[in-house]
N, C-alpha and C positions, 0 to 999 in steps of 0.2 A: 337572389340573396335575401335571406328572411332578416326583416328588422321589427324591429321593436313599439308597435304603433301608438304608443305615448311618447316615445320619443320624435317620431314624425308629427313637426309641427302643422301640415294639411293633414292630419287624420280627425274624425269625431273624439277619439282615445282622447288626444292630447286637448284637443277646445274642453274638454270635460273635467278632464284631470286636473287642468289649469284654472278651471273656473269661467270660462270664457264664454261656455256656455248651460244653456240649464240642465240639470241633471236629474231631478224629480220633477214631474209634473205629469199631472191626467194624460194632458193632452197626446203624450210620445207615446202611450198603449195605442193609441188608436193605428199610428204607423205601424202595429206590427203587426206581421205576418200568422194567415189564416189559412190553414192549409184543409178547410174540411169542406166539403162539396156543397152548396145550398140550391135546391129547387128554386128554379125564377121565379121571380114575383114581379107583380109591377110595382106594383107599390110597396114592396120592401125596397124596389131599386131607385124609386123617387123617393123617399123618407131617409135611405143612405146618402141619398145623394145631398140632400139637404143636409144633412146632419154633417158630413165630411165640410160642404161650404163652411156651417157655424163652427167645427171645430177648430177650423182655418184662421178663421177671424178673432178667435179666443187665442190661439196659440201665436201671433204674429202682437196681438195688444199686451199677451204675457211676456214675450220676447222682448217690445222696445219697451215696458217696464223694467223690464232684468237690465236691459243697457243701460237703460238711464241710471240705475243704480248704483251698477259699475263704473259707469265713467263719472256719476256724481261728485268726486274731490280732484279732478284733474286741472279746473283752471285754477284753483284755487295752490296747484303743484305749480303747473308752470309759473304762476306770477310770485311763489318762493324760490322757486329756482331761477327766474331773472331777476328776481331781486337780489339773488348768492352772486350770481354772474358779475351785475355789476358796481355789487360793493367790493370784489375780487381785483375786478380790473378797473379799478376807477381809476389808477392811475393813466390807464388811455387816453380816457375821454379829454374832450380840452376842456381848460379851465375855463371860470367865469370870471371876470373882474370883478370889483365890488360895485362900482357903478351899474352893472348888468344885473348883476342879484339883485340889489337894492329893487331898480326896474323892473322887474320881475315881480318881484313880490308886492311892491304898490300895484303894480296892476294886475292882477291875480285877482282880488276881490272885484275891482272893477269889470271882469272880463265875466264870474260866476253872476253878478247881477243882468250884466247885458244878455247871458245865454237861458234864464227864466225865463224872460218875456216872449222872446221867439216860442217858447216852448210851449207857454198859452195858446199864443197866436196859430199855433200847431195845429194844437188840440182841436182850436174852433174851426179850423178850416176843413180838419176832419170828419168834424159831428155836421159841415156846411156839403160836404160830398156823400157822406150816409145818408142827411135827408133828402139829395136830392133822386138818389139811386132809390129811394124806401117810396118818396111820396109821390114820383111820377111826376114833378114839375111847376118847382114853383118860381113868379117873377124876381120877387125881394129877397128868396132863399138865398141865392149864391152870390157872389161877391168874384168878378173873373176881374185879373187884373191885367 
């Protein structure tokens, strides 16, 4: 049965058609087909060879560019779309008392102060495990608790 291959969602047609995937670029000449005889060489066959590696590595850094670009506004979807979700159905969820709110919210501030300093403390434990991998061993460097 002949179908339609843009309408076949595993076809290349339809990633193409869709956008899903690239559709100009240097790099896809290179995959196509050469149908004319060429005299061995050695070193046209080491010089393609290399050359097929680098195009490889160009066409896979152009690729997860293209994705990233594409998926570029997605979290930013999902956290409008649960945000729709559940201003929809807030009637669900349980309620809060006001005593809880109130709670809530006094401590909120105090919980964003408490969660900086950890995060100092991070930092330096970090730049305390870089130097110890970087300078080979020092007594007073690290801090093991």
């Amino acid at each position: 049965m002949k179908r339609n291959p843009r309408k076949l969602k595993w076809t290349k047609a339809f990633r193409k058609s869709v956008g899903k995937e690239m559709t100009v670029d240097t790099t896809l000449q290179f995959a196509a087909r050469r149908n004319v005889p060429v005299r061995y060489d050695r070193n046209l066959v080491s010089t393609t060879l290399k050359a097929m590696k680098r195009v490889s590595e160009i066409r896979a850094r152009r690729e997860r560019v293209f994705f990233k670009n594409r998926m570029a506004g997605n979290k930013e979807r999902a956290r409008a779309a649960n945000r729709k979700l559940v201003a929809e159905n807030e009637h669900l969820l349980p309620r809060q008392r006001a005593s809880e709110r109130m709670a809530a919210e006094v401590a909120e501030p105090l919980e964003t102060e408490a969660m900086e300093v950890p995060v100092q403390k991070l930092k330096e434990m970090k730049r305390v495990k870089q130097r110890m991998k970087v300078g080979g061993g020092g007594e007073d460097v690290m801090d093991v608790d």
